[in-house]
C-alpha positions in Angstrom: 160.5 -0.2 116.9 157.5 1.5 115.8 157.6 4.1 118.2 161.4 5.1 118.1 161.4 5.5 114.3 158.0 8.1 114.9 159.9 9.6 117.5 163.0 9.7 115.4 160.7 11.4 112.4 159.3 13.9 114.4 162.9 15.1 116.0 164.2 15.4 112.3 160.8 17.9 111.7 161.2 19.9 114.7 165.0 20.4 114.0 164.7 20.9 110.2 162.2 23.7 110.9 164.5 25.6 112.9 166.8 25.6 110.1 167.8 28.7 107.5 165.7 31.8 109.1 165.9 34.0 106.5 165.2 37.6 108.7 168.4 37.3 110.8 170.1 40.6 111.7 173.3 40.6 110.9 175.7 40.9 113.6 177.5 44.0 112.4 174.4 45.6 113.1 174.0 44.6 116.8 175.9 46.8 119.3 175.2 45.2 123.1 177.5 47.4 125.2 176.7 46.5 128.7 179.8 44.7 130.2 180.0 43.1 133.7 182.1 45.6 134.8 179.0 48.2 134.6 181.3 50.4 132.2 179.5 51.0 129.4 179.3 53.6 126.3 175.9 54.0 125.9 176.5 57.3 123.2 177.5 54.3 120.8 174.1 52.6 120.8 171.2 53.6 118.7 168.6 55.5 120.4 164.7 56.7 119.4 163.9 60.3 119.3 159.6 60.5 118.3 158.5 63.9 117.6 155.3 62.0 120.0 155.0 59.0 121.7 150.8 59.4 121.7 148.8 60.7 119.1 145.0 60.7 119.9 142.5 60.8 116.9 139.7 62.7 118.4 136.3 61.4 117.3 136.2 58.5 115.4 132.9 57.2 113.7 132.6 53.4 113.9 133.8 51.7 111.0 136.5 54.4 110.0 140.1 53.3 109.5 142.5 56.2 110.6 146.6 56.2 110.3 148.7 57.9 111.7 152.7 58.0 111.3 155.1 58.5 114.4 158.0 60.3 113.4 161.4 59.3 114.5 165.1 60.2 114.2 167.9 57.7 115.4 170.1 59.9 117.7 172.5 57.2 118.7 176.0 56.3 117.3 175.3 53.2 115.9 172.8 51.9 113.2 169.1 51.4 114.9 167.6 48.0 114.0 163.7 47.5 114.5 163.2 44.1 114.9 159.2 44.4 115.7 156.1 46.3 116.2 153.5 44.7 118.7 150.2 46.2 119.5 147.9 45.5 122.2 144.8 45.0 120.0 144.2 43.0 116.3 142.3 46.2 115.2 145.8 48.1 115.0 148.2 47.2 112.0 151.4 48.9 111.7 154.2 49.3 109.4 158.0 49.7 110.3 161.5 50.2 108.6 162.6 46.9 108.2 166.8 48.1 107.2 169.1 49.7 109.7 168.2 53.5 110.3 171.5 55.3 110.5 172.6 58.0 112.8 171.2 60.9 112.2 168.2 59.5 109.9 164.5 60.1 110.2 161.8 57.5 109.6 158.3 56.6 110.2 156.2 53.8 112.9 152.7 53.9 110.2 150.1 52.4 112.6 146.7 52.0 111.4 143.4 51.9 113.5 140.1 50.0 112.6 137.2 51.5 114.8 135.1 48.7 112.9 133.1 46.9 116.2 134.5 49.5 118.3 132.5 52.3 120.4 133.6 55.1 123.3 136.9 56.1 123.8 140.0 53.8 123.0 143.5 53.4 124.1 145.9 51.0 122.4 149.7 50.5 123.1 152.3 49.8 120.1 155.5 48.2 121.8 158.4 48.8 119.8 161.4 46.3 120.0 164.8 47.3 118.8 168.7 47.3 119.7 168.1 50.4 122.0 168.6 51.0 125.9 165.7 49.6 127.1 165.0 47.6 124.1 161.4 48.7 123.9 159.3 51.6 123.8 155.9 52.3 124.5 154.4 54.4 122.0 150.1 55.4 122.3 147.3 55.9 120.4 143.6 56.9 121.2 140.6 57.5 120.5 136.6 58.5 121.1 135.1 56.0 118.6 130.9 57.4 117.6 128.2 55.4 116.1 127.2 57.0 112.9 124.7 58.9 112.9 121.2 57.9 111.4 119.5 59.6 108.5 
């Protein structure tokens, strides 16, 4: 008896946290065109255009925090939704539109790099995930991080 009414307790947790996400895209917003007849208008969806899709700092002295903004410009026919910004390292932070960018609009990927702990040269990956064809892209940073130098 015991047993069922934990298991019961813990079912009503696990469901209840699932309940009322409050970042949901709205669904006017998502444009999925792919059909299983192959036929597909792919001008409709959003699509990334960067200005660069690596930007390398040069030298770096250890410690520093540089940022650095990748420019972008929706050139699709629909609204472009970001709906994340991974990177491949906790020493990267980044900053993205969190509203629809509309055709046509320019906006900015911010991405911050600590160097702090870091030495020689460094490459770190940003995946962006949004409703484009492919749904991610690959966008690069690097660079040569230096010790200081002594006095």
């Amino acid at each position: 008896m015991r047993i069922t009414s934990a298991i019961i307790l813990v079912m009503v947790f696990i469901l209840s946290a699932c309940q009322g996400k409050k970042d949901q895209v709205p669904a006017s917003v998502v444009n999925i065109p792919n059909t299983a007849s192959g036929e597909a208008d792919l001008d409709a969806l959003p699509k990334f255009e960067f200005m660069e899709t690596i930007h390398d700092f040069g030298k770096v002295i250890q410690g520093e925090v540089v940022t650095f903004s990748f420019r972008f410009k929706n050139t699709g026919g629909s609204d472009l939704l970001i709906s994340g910004v991974s990177a491949s390292c906790g020493c990267t932070a980044t900053k993205y539109p969190k509203n629809p960018v509309k055709p046509g609009q320019h906006e900015v990927i911010e991405v911050s790099f600590n160097s702090g702990g870091k030495q020689g040269f460094q490459n770190k990956t940003l995946t962006v995930a949004a409703n484009t064809q492919p749904s991610t892209t690959v966008l690069s940073i690097k660079a040569e991080v230096v010790l200081p130098e002594k006095e």
